[in-house]
N, C-alpha and C positions, 0 to 999 in steps of 0.2 A: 214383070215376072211374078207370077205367081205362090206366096207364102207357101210355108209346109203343110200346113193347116187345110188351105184352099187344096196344093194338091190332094191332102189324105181327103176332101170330102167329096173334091171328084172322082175318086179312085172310089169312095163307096156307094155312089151315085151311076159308076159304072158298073158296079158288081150287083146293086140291084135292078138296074135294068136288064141285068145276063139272065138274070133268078127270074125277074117277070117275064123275059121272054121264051125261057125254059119252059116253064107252066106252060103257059101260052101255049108250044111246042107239045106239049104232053098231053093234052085237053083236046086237042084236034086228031091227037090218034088213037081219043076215043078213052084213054083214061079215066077210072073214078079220081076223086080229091081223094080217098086215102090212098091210091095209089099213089097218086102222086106226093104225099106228102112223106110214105116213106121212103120213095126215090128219093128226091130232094133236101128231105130232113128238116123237112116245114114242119110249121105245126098246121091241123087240121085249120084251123081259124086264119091262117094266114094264107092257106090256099082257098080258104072259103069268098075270104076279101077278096083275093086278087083272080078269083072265078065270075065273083059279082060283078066288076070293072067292064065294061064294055071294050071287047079287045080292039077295036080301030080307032077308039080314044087314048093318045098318049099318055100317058101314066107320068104324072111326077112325083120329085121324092119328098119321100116325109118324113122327117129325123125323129120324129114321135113313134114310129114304130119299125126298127130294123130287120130286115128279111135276110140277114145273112148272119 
């Protein structure tokens, strides 16, 4: 069974994958990054990163830099 810990860091692992595939989402219907960053409430650099990511390569997470 899984610690408390494990669950909170799945549970943020799931809310950044929601957030990268939102972008994702938003970038195909032709959105700028400042648009999207003031939907989302990103910063510009963090939609810039996750614009740079090649969208059919899986994204993993990186606790070095939180997107939520």
């Amino acid at each position: 069974m899984p610690t408390t810990t494990e669950l909170a860091q799945q549970r943020a692992e799931q809310a950044q994958q929601q957030v990268r595939q939102i972008v994702r989402n938003l970038r195909q219907t032709g959105m700028t990054a400042d648009q999207i960053a003031r939907v989302t409430g990103l910063s510009l650099e963090q939609v810039d990163t996750l614009r740079a990511i090649n969208p059919k390569k899986p994204i993993g997470f990186n606790p070095c830099c939180s997107l939520v």
